[in-house]
C-alpha positions as CSV (number, residue, x, y, z in Angstrom):
1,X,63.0,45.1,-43.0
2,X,59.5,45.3,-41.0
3,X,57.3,48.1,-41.0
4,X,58.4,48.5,-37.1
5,X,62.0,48.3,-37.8
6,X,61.9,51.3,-40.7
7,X,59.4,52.9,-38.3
8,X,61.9,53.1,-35.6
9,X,64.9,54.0,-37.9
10,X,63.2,57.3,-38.6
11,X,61.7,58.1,-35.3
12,X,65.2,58.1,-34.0
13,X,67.0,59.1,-36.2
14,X,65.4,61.3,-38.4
15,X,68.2,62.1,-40.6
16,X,67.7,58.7,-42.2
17,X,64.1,59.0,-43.3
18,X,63.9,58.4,-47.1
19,X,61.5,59.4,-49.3
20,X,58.2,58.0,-49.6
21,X,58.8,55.3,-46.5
22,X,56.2,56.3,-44.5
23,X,52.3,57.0,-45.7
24,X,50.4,60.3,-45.1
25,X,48.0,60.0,-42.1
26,X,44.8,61.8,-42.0
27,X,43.5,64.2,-39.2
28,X,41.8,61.1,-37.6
29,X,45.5,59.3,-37.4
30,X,44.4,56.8,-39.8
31,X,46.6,55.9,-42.6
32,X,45.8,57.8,-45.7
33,X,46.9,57.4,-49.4
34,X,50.4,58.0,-50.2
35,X,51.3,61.9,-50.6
36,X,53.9,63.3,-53.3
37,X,57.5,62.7,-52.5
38,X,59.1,65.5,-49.8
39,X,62.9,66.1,-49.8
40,X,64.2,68.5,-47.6
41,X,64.4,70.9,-50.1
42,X,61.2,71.0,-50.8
43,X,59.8,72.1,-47.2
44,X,62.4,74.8,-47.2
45,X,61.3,75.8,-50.8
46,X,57.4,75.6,-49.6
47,X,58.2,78.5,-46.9
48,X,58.0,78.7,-43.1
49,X,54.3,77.9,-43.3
50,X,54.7,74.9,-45.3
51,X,57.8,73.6,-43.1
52,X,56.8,72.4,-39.4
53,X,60.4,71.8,-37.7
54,X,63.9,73.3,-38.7
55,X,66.8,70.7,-39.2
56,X,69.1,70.8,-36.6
57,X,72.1,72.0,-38.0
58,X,69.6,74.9,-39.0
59,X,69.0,75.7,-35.2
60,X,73.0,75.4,-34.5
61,X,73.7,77.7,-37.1
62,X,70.4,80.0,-35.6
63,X,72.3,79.3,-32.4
64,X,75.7,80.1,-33.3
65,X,74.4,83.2,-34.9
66,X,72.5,84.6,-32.1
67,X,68.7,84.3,-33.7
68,X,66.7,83.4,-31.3
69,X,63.2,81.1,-32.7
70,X,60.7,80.9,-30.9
71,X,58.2,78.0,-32.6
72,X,54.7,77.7,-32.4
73,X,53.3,76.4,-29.6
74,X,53.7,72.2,-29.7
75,X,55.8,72.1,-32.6
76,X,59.5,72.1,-32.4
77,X,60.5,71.8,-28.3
78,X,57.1,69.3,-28.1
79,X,58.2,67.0,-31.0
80,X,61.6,66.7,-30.3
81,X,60.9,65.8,-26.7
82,X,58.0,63.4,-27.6
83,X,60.4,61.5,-30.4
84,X,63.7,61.6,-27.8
85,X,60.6,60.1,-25.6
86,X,59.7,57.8,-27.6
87,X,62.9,56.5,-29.0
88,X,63.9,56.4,-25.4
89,X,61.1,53.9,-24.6
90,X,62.0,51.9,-27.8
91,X,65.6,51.5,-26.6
92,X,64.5,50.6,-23.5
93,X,62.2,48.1,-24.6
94,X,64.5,46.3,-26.7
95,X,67.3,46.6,-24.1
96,X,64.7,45.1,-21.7
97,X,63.5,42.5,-23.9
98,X,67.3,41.2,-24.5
99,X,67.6,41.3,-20.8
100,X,64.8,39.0,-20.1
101,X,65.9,36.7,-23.1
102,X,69.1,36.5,-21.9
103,X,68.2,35.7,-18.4
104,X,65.2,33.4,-19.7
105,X,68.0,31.5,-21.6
106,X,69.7,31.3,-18.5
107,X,67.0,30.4,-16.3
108,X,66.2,27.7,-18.9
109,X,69.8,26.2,-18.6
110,X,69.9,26.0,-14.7
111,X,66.2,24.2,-14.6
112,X,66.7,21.7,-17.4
113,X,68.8,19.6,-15.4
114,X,66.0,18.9,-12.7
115,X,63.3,18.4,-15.5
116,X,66.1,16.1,-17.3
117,X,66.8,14.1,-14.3
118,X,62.7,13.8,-14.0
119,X,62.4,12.3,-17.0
120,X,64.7,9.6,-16.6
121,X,63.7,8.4,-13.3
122,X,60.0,8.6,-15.0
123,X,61.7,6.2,-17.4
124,X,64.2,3.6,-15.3
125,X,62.5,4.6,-12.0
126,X,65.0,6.1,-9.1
127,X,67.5,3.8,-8.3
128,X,68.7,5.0,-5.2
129,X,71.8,3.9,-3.5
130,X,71.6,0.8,-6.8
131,X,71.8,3.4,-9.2
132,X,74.9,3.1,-11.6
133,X,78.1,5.7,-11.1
134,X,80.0,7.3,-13.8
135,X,82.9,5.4,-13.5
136,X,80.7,1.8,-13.5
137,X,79.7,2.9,-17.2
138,X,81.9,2.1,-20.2
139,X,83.6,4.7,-22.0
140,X,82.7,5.5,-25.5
141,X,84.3,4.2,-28.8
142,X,87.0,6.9,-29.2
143,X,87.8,6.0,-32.9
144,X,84.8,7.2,-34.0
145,X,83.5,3.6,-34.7
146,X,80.1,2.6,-33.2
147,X,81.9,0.3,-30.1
148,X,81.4,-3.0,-30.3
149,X,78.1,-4.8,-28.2
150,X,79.9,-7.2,-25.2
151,X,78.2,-10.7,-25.5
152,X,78.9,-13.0,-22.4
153,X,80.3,-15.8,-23.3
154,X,78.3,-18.9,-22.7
155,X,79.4,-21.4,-20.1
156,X,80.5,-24.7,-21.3
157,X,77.4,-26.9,-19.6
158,X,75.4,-23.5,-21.2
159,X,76.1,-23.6,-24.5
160,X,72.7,-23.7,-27.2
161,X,72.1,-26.5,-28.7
162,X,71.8,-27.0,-32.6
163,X,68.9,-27.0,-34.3
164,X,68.4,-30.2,-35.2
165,X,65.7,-29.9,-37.6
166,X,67.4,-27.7,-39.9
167,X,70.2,-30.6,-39.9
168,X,69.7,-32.4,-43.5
169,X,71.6,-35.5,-41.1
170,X,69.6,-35.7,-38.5
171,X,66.2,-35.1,-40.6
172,X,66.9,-38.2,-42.6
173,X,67.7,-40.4,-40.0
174,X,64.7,-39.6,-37.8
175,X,63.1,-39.9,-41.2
176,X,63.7,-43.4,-41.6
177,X,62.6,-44.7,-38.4
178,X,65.7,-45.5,-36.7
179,X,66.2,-44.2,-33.2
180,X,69.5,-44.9,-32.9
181,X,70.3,-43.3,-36.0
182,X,68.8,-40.3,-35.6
183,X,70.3,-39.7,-32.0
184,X,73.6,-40.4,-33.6
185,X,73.0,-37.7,-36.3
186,X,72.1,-35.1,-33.5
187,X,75.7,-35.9,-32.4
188,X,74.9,-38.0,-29.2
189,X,72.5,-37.9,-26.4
190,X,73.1,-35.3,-24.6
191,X,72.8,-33.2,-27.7
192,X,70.0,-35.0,-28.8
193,X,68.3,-34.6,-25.4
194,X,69.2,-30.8,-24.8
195,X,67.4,-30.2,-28.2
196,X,64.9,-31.6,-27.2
197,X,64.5,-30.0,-23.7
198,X,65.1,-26.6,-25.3
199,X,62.8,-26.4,-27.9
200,X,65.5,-26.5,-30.4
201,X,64.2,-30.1,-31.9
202,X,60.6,-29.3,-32.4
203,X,60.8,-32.3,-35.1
204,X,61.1,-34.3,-32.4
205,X,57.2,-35.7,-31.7
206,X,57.2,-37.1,-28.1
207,X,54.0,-38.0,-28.6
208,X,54.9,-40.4,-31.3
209,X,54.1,-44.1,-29.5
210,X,56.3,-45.6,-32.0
211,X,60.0,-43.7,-30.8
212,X,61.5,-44.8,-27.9
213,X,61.5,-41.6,-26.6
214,X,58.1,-41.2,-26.2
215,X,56.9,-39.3,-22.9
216,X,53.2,-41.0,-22.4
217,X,52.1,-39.5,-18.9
218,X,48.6,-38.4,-17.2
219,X,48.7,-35.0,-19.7
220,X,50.3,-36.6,-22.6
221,X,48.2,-39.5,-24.5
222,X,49.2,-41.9,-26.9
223,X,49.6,-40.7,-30.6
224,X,47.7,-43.1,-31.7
225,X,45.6,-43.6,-29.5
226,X,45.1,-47.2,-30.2
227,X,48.8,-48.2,-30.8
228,X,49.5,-51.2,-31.8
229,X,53.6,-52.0,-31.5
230,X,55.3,-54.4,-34.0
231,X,56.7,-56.9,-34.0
232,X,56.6,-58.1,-30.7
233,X,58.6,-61.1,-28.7
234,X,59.0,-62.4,-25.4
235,X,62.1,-62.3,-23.5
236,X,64.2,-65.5,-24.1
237,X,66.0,-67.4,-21.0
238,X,63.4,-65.4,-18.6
239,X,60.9,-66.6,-16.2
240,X,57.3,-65.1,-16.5
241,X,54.3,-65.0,-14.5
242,X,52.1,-64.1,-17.5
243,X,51.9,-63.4,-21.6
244,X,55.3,-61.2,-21.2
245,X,55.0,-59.8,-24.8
246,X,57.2,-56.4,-25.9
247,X,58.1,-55.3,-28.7
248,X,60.9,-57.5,-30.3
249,X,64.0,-54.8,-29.4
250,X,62.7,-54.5,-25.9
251,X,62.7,-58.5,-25.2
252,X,66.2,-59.0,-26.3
253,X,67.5,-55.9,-24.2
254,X,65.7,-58.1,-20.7
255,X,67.0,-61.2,-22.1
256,X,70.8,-59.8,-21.3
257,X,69.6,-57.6,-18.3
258,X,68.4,-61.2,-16.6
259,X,71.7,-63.2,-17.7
260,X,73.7,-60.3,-16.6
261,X,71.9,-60.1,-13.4
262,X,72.2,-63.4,-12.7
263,X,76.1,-63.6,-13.6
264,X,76.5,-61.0,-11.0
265,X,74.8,-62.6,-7.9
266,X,71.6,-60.6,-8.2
267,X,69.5,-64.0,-8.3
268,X,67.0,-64.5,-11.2
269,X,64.1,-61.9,-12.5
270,X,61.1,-62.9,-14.1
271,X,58.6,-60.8,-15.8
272,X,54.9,-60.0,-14.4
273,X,53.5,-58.0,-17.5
274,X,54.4,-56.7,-20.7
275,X,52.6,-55.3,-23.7
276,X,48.7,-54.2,-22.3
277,X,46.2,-53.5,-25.2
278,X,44.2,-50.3,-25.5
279,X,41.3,-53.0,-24.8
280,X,43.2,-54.3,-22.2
281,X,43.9,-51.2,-20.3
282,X,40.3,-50.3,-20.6
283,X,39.8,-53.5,-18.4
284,X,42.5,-52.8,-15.7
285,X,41.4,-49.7,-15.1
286,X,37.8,-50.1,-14.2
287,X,39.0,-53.0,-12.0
288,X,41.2,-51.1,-10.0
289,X,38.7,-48.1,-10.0
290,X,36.4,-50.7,-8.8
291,X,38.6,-52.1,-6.1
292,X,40.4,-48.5,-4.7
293,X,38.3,-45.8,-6.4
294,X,38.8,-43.4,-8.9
295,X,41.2,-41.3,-6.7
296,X,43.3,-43.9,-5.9
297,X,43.7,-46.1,-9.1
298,X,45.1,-43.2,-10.8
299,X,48.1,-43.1,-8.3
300,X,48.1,-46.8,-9.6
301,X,47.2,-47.5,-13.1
302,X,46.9,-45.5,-16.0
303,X,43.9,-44.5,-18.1
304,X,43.6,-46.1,-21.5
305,X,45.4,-43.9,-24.5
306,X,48.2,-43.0,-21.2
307,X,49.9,-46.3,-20.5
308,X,52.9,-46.8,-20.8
309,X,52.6,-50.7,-21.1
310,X,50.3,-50.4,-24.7
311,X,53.8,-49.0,-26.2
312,X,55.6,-52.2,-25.5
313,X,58.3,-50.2,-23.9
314,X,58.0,-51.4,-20.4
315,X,57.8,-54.2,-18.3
316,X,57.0,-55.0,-14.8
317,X,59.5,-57.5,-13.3
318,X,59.4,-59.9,-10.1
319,X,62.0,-61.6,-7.9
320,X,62.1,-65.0,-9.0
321,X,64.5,-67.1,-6.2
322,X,62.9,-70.3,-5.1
323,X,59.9,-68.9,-7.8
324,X,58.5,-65.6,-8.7
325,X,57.0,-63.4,-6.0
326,X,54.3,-60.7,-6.8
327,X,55.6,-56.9,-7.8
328,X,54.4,-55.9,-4.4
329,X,57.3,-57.9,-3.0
330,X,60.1,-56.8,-5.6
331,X,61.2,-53.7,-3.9
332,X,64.1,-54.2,-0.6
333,X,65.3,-57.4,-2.9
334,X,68.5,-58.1,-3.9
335,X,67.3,-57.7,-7.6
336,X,65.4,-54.8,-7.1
337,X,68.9,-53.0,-5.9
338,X,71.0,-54.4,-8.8
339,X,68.2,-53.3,-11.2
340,X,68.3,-49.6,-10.0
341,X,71.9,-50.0,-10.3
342,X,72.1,-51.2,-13.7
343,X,69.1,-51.1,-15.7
344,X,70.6,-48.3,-18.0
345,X,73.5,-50.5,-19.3
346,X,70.4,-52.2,-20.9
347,X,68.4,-49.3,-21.7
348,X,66.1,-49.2,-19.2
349,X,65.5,-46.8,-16.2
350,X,62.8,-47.3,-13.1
351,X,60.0,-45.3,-14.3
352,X,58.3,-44.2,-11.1
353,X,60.7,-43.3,-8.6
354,X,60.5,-43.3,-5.1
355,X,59.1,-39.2,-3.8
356,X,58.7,-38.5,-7.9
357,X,55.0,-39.1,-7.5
358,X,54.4,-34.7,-7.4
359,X,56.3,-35.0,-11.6
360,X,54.9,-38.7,-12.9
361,X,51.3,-39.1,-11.1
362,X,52.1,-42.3,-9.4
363,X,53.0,-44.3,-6.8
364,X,56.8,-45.3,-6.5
365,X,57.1,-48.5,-8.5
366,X,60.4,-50.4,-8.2
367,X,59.6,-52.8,-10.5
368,X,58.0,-50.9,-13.6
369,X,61.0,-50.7,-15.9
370,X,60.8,-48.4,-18.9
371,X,63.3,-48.8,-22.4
372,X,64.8,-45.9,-23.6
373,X,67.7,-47.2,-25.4
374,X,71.2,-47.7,-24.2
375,X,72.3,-44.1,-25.1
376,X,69.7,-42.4,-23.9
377,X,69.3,-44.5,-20.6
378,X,73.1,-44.0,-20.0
379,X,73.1,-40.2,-19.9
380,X,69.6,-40.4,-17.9
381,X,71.9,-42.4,-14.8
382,X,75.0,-40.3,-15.5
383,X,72.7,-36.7,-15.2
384,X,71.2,-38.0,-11.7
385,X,68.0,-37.7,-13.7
386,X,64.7,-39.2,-11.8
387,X,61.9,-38.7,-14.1
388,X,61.4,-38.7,-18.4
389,X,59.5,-35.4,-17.7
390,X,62.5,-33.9,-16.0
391,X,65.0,-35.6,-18.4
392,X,63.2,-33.9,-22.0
393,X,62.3,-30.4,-20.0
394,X,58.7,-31.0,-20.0
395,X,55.9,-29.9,-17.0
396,X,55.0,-32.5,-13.9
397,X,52.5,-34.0,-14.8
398,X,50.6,-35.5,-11.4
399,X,46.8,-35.1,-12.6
400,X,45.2,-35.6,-15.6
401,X,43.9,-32.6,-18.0
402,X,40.2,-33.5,-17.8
């Protein structure tokens, strides 16, 4: 108990002061030492002088008995009335102060829903006529288990692909250098390309000029620079207007695209150009920059380190009826149809598509056949697929970096 609480415990009621609870004051009102210990007996023992107020069953026995007191002037009428008084106020003050908590309590109920519904728009921003109902929120767990989180399930052209590089399978086959293998091991090549496209194969280096998945284009360069392919061949049973080198796998694939082509009506094809040297490139570049500018012979020919000719892997090819034309004259021939038909049943796709020129850089090409393998060529036809950058998820690339 407080030194206000046993304050107020005697003021009004002084029946229930106790002994020595409150100190002796001074004739300035400040607090004094304690004084000896009072009991009612003692004021009546210490006489009338000695005894300020009578105890109230004292006055209704003085009352009862017809004796009529008349105190001193301010003492017993004065004190009674100014501790009634002041008990009075007490009451009233603690009556009051319960009021005003109860009403503050009250007040503080009705005006934390505004202040509540402030602070989540602050946080998901008003919604208006968007904003979710009741009834399009899901209902608790009611077994007193957390409920369970929903997770969409994936459609089935949607699904995420494997990661291949944590496959023991797949990182031994790309490990020994075989293509095939290794598209195998990621289970096909959709599933080898989807990796690849997501992100989900970053083993897979398609930089590496070696793999014949290689994407060399105006922002990605040769890795090396200076590739040298081996072994290389030329084309057996084929016509050619020039070396015709390619690496070995590469020749034999043309080899049965001309047989097949010409089994099938298409006429003959010869070849214009195979494998080009880093050197070699460094050559045909400055002479086309020399004959259409800068500007234009990168629409036409690539810059050493970016050609896709110095990784053996393509091949420019020429109508070869009654003997072979120029590659400015392959495209609108019979051969030139068959080959967009069917170059991927050989591995091979047109590189440079007609309107692609915004993705690869370059001018549509008809004749500029690129080898990318049977599988992978078959699922780039089968996908409606125009472009490698497209086909392995990576940026346009229609200008060099620098």
């Amino acid at each position: 108990m407080g030194r206000f609480e046993q304050r107020f415990e005697v003021m009004s009621n002084p029946d229930a002061r106790s002994p020595g609870i409150l100190p002796a004051r001074g004739h300035n009102g400040c607090v004094g030492q304690p004084t000896q210990q009072e009991t009612r007996r003692s004021r009546r023992d210490g006489g009338a002088a000695a005894r300020p107020l009578p105890s109230r069953r004292e006055l209704r026995e003085r009352g009862s008995a017809g004796e009529h007191h008349v105190p001193a002037v301010g003492t017993a009428p004065a004190v009674y009335r100014r501790r009634r008084l002041i008990a009075g106020v007490i009451g009233l003050v603690l009556v009051g102060g319960a009021a005003v908590g109860v009403a503050g309590v009250v007040s503080g109920m009705t005006a934390a829903e505004p202040e509540d519904t402030d602070a989540v728009t602050a946080l998901i921003g008003d919604l208006g006529a968007d904003a979710p109902r009741a009834s399009m929120l899901p209902a608790p767990a009611q077994s007193g288990e957390p409920a369970a989180a929903v997770v969409p399930e994936a459609a089935p052209d949607e699904a995420t692909p494997a990661d291949l590089c944590g496959t023991p399978a797949f990182t031994e086959a790309l490990a020994s250098g075989s293509d095939a293998d290794a598209i195998a091991a990621a289970g096909g090549a959709e599933p080898f390309r989807s990796a690849v496209a997501t992100g989900a194969a970053p083993c897979v280096d398609l930089h590496a000029a070696d793999r014949i998945w290689v994407v060399v284009n105006k922002l990605n360069a040769l890795d090396p620079i200076d590739y040298w392919p081996e072994p290389q061949a030329r084309a057996e049973g084929v016509d050619r207007t020039s070396g015709g080198h390619m690496r070995a796998d590469v020749a034999a694939a043309l080899s049965q695209l001309v047989t097949a082509a010409r089994d099938e009506g298409a006429g003959e094809i010869g070849v214009n150009s195979g494998f080009r040297s880093y050197e070699r490139q460094v050559s045909t570049y400055r002479t086309y920059v020399g004959q259409l500018g800068q500007r234009n012979a990168d629409l036409t020919s690539a810059r050493p380190g970016h050609s896709e000719h110095q990784t053996g892997l393509a091949v420019d090819v020429v109508a070869c009826d009654g003997g072979c034309g120029t590659i400015e004259r392959f495209g609108g021939t019979v051969q030139s149809d068959w080959v967009a038909a069917n170059a991927h049943r050989f591995g091979f796709i047109v590189r440079y598509g007609d309107g692609d020129t915004a993705t690869t850089g370059y001018e549509y090409e008809p004749w500029h056949l690129r080898f990318i393998g049977t599988d992978l060529a078959t699922r780039y036809a089968e996908g409606g697929y125009r472009t490698l950058e497209d086909f392995f998820g990576l940026p346009p690339a229609p200008e060099y970096a620098g």
